[in-house]
C-alpha positions as a Python dict, from the first residue, in 0.01 Angstrom:
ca = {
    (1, 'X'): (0, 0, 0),
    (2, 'X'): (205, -96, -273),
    (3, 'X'): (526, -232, -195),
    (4, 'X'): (854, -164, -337),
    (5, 'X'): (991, -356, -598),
    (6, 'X'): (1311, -478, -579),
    (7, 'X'): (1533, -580, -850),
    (8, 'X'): (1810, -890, -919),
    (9, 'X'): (2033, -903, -1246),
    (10, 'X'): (2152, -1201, -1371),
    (11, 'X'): (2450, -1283, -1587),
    (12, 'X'): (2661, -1585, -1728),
    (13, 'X'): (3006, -1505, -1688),
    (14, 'X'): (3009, -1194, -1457),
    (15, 'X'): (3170, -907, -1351),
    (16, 'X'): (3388, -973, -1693),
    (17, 'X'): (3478, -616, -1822),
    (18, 'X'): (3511, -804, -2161),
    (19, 'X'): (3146, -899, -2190),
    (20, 'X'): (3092, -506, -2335),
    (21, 'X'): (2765, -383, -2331),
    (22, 'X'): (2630, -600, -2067),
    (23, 'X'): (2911, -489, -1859),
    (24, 'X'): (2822, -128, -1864),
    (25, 'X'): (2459, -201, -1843),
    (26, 'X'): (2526, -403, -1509),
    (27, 'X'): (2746, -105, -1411),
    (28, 'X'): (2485, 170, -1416),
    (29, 'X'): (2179, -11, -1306),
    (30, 'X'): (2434, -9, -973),
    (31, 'X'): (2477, 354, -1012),
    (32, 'X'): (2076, 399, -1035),
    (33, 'X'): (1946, 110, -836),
    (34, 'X'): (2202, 40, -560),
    (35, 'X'): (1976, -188, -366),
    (36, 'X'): (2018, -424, -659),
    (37, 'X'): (2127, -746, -612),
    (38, 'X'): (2363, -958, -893),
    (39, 'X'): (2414, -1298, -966),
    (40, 'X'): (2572, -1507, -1225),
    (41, 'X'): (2614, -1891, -1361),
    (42, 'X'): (3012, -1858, -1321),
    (43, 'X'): (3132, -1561, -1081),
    (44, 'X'): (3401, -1399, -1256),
    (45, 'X'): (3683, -1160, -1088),
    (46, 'X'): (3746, -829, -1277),
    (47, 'X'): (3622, -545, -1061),
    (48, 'X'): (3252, -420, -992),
    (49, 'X'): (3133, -176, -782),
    (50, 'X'): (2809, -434, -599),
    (51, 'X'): (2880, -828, -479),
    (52, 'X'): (2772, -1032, -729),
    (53, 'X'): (2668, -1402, -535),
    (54, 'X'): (2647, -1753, -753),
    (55, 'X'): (2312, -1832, -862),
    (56, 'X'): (2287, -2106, -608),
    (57, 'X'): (2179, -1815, -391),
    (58, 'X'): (1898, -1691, -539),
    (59, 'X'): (1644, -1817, -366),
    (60, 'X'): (1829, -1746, -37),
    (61, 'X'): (1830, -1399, -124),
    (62, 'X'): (1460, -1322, -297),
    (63, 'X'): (1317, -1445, 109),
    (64, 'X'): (1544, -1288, 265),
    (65, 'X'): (1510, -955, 79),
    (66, 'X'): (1220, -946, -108),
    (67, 'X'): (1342, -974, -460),
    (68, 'X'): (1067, -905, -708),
    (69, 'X'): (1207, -873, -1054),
    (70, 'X'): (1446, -1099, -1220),
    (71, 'X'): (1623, -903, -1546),
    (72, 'X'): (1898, -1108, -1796),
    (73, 'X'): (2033, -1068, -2135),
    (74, 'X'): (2001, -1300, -2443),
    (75, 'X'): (1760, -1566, -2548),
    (76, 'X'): (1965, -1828, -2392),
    (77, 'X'): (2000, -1765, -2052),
    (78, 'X'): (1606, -1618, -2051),
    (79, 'X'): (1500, -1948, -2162),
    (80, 'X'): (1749, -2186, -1925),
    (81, 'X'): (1642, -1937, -1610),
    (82, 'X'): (1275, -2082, -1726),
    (83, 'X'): (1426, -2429, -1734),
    (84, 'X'): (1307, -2507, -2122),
    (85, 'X'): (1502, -2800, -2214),
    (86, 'X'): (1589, -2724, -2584),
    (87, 'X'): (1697, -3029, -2698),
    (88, 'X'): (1771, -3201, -3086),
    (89, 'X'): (1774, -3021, -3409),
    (90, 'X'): (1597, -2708, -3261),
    (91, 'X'): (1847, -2643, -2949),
    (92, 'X'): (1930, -2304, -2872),
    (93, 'X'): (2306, -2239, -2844),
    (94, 'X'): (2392, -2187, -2508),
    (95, 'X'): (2095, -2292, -2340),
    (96, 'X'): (2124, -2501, -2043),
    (97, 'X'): (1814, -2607, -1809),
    (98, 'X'): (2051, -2690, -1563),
    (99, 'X'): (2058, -2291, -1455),
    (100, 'X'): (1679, -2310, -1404),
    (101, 'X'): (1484, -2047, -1129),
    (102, 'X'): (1165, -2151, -1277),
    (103, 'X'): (1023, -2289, -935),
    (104, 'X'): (1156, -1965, -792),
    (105, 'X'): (991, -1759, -981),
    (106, 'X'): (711, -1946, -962),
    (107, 'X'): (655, -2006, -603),
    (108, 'X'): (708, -1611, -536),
    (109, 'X'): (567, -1495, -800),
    (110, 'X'): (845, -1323, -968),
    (111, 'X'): (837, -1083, -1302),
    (112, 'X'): (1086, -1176, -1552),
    (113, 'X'): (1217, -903, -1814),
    (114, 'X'): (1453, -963, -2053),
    (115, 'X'): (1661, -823, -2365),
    (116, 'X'): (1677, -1020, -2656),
    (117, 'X'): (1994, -897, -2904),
    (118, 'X'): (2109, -1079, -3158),
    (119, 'X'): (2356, -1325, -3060),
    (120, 'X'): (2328, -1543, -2710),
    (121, 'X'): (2159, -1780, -2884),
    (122, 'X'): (1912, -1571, -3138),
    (123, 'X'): (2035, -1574, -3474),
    (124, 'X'): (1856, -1632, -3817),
    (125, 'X'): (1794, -2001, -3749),
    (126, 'X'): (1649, -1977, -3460),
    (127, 'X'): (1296, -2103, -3434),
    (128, 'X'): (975, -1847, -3376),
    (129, 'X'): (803, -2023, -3101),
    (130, 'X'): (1132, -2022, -2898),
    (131, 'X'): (1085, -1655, -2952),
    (132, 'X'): (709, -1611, -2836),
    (133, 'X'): (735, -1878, -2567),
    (134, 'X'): (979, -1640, -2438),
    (135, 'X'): (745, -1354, -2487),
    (136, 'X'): (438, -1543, -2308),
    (137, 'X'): (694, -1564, -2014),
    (138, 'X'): (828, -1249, -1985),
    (139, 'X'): (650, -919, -1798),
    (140, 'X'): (904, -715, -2083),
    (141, 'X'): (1102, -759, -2361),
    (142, 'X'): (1302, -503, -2488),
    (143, 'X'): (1537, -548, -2802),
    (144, 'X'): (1702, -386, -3108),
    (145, 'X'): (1644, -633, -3367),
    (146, 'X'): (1380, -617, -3618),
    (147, 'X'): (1303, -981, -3595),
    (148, 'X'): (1201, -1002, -3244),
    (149, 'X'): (972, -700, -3301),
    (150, 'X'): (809, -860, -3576),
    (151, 'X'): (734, -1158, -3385),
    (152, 'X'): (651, -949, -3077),
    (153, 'X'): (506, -605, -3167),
    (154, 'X'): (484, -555, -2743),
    (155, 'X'): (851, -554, -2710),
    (156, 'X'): (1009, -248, -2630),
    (157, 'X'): (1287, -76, -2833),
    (158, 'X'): (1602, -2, -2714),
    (159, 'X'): (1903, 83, -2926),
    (160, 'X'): (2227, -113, -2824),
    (161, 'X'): (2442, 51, -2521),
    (162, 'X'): (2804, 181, -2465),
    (163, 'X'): (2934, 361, -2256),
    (164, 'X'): (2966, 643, -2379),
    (165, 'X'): (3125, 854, -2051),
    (166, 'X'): (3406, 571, -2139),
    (167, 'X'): (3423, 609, -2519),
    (168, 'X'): (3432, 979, -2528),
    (169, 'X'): (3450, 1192, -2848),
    (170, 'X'): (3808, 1255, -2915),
    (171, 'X'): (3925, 1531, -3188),
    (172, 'X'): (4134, 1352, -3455),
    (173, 'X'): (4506, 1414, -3629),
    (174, 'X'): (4460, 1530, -3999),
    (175, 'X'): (4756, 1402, -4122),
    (176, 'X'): (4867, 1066, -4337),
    (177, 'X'): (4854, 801, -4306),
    (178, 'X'): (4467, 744, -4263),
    (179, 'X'): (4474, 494, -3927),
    (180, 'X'): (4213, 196, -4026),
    (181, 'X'): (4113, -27, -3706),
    (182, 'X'): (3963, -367, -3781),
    (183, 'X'): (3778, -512, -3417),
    (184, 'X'): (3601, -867, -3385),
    (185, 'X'): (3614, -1188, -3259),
    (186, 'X'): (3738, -1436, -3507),
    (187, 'X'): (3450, -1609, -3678),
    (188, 'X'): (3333, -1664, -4070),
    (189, 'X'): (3082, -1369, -4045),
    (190, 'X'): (3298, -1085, -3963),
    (191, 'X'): (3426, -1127, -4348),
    (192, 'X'): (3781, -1084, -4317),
    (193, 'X'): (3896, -1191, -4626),
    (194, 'X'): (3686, -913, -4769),
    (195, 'X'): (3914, -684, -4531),
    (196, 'X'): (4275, -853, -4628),
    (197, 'X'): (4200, -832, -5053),
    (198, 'X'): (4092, -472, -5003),
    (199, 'X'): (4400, -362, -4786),
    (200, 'X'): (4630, -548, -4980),
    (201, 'X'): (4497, -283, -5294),
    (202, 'X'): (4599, 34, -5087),
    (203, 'X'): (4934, 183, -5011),
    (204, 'X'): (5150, 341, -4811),
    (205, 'X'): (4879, 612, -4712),
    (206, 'X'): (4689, 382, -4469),
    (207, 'X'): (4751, 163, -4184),
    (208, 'X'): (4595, -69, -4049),
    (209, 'X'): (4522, -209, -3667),
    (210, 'X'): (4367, -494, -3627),
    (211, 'X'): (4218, -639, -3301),
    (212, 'X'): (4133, -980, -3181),
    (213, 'X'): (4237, -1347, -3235),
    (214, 'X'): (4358, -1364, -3578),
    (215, 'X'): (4699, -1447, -3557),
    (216, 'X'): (4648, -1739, -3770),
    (217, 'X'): (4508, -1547, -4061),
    (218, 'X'): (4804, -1269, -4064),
    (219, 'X'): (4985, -1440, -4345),
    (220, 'X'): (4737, -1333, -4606),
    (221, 'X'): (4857, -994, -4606),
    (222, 'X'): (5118, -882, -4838),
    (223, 'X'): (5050, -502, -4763),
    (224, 'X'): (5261, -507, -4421),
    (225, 'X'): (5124, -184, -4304),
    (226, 'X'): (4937, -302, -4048),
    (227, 'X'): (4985, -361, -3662),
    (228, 'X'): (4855, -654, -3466),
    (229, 'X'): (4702, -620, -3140),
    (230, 'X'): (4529, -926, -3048),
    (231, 'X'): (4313, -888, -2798),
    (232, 'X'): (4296, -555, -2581),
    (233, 'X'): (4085, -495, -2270),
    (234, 'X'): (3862, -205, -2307),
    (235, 'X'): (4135, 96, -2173),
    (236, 'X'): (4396, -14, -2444),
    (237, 'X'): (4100, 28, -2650),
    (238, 'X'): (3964, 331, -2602),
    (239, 'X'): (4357, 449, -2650),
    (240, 'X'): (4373, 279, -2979),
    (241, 'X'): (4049, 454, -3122),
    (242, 'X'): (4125, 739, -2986),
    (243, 'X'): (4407, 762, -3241),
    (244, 'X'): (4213, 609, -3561),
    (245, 'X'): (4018, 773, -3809),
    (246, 'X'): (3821, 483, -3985),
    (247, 'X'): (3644, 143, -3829),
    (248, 'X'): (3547, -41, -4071),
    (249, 'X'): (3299, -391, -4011),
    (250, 'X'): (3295, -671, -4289),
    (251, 'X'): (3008, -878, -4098),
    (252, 'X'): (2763, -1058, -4317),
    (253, 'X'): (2447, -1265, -4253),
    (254, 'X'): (2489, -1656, -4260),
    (255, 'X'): (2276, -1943, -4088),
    (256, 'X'): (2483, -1941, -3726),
    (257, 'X'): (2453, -1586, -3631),
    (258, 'X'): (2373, -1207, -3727),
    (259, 'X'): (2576, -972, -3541),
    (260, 'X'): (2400, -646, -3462),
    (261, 'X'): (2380, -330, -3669),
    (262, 'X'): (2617, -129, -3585),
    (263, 'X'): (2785, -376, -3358),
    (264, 'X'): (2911, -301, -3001),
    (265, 'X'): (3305, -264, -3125),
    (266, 'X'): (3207, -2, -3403),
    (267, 'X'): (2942, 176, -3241),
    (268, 'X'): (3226, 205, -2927),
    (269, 'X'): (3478, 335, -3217),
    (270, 'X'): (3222, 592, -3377),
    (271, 'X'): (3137, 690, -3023),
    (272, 'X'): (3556, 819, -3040),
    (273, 'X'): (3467, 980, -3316),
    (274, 'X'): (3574, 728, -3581),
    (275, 'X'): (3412, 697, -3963),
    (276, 'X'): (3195, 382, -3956),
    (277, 'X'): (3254, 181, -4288),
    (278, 'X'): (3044, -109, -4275),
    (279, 'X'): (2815, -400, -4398),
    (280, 'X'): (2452, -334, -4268),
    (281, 'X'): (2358, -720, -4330),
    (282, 'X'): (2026, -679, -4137),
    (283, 'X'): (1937, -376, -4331),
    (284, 'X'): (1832, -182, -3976),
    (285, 'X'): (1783, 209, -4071),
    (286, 'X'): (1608, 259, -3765),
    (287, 'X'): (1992, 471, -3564),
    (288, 'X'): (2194, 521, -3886),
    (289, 'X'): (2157, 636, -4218),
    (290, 'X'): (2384, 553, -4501),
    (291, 'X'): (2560, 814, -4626),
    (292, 'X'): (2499, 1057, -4348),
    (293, 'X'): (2550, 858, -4056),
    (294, 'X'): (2795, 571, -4239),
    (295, 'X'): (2942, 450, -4543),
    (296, 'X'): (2778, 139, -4629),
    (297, 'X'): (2946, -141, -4797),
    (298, 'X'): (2797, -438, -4956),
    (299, 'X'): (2882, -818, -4789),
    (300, 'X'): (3181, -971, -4977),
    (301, 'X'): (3308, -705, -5146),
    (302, 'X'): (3660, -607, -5114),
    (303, 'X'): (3656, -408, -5466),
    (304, 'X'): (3344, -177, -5283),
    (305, 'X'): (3596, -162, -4962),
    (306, 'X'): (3875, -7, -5134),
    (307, 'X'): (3722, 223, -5326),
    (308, 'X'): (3506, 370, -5005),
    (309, 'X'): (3855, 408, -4858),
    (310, 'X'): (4024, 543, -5134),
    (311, 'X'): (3780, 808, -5197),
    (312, 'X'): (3792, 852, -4780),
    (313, 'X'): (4136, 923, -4841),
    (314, 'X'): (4079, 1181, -5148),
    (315, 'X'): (3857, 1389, -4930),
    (316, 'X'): (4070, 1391, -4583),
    (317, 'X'): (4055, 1557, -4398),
    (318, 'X'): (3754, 1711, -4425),
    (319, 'X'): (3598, 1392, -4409),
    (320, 'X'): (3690, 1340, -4077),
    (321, 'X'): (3343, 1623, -3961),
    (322, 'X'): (3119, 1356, -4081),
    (323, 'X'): (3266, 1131, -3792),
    (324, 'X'): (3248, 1383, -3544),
    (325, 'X'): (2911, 1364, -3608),
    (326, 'X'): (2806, 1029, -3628),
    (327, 'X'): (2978, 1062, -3302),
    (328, 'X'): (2759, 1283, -3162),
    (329, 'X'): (2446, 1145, -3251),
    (330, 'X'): (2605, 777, -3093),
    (331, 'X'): (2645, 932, -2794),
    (332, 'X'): (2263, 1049, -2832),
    (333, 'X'): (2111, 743, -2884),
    (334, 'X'): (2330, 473, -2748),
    (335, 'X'): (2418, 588, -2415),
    (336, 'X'): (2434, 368, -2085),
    (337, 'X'): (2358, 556, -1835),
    (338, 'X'): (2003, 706, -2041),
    (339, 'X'): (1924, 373, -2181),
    (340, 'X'): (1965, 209, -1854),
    (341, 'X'): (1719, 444, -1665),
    (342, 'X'): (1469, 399, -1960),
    (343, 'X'): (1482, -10, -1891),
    (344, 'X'): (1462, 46, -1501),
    (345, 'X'): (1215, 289, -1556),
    (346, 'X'): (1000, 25, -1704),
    (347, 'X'): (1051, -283, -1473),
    (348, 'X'): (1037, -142, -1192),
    (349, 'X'): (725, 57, -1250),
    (350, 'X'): (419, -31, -933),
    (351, 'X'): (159, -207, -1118),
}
């Protein structure tokens, strides 16, 4: 008789709403699997429906209940959980042997699946062989990045996840001024100079909202049409898409990191029912076409910014149908809840 499998998450930081995708991800494997059991580096305190226990406890808890299957997010942690000590020029950010299960594992002869997004210590830098050591380890790998495929043409695609029964479609006001929302952590890549020289161009018909820790940088602006959020948790969120029309991403490629394509914050926003206007600096077609799905904009150019928004502006509101669209096919493909069941589906298939 085969026996049932039985399934243990582990996470960083955790429950922390903030975290995004792996948040919701966390949140419905609950809802499907509620015999699940959670764990994390540094227990956190925002609310989640399951007890998550510190990962001192793990062993504990796989003899007394019979864990099976050990799933985690991100190159990083995959590779501490395995205790590789990544040490010198060719560390992996984040990594940290100290967090290791690999005895665990070993000793009950555990299945370890994984999802490797860019980010969490996988950007363009990052060595291959970290990559397919990973890969040798691992029962699955799923992922949404082009460069783990390459490098393992086993792994499993998966498109990024929202949660979409949170970041609902929302009909849109067709009036002026055209609401703009700008949403990312601030770091070199998300190109926000490009954003503040092509808002400075435009006038009084747009506004724009900008989210995140960039109080510092506020000062370059001389168009003052613009409201300053700083950071929002993701209900003050949701209200402040609802009531855009336009998210626009200025990411770009450089040696540190690649942020995903489209990343969680837009893909959220076009879940509302915002237009995407974005960089696509890892050229992944695979969800989204350009001009159908997204207005594509080339890295470091504010000129190519303001004149995608301009002509946005010549052609609302009818424009707005195209992001009702995009919309629609977001909440297709990028769903929680479906993407969840296809991952469970998979690891916790009786082999």
């Amino acid at each position: 008789m085969k026996h049932k499998r039985r399934l243990a998450v582990i996470d960083t930081k955790f429950p922390w709403m903030m975290s995004g995708f792996r948040y919701w991800e966390n949140y419905y494997i609950n809802q499907e699997h509620p015999d699940t059991f959670f764990f994390a580096v540094q227990p956190h305190s925002d609310p989640f429906p399951a007890k998550v226990h510190h990962l001192s406890e793990f062993e504990k808890m796989v003899v007394k209940h019979g864990i099976t299957d050990v799933y985690c997010v991100f190159l990083n942690l995959a590779l501490s959980l395995l205790g590789e000590n990544v040490m010198g020029n060719e560390k992996v950010p984040g990594s940290n042997s100290l967090w290791s299960i690999r005895e665990t594992i070993e000793k009950y002869n555990l299945q370890l699946h994984t999802t490797l997004y860019p980010g969490g210590g996988l950007d363009p830098s990052t060595p291959k062989k970290f990559i397919v050591r990973l890969g040798e380890s691992c029962k699955t790998v799923f992922t949404n990045i082009e460069e783990v495929s390459n490098i393992l043409p086993y792994s499993i695609y998966i498109p990024g996840i929202i949660n979409t029964d949170f970041y609902k479609m929302e009909g849109k006001q067709s009036g002026l001024p055209v609401q703009l929302v700008f949403c990312a952590d601030n770091a070199i890549r998300k190109g926000f100079p490009t954003l503040v020289q092509a808002f400075n161009q435009l006038d009084d018909d747009f506004h724009l909202h900008i989210v995140g820790n960039w109080s510092k940088e506020l000062n370059s602006f001389t168009n003052r049409n613009f409201t300053f959020h700083g950071l929002l948790n993701p209900l003050q969120l949701r209200q402040l898409y609802k009531q855009c029309h336009v998210f626009i991403s200025c990411s770009t490629q450089d040696r540190f990191a690649l942020d995903g394509f489209p990343t969680t914050a837009a893909a959220e926003a076009m879940a509302t029912g915002c237009i995407l206007v974005s960089t696509n600096a890892r050229k992944d077609e695979r969800m989204l076409q350009a001009e159908n799905d997204y207005y594509e904009i080339k890295e470091n150019s504010p000129e190519m910014l303001y004149k995608r928004l301009s002509l946005l502006r010549d052609d609302f509101p009818a424009i707005r149908q195209m992001g009702y669209q995009a919309a629609r096919k977001a909440q297709s493909l990028l769903d929680a809840k479906m993407n969840v069941k296809k991952k469970l589906n998979i690891i916790l298939a009786n082999s």
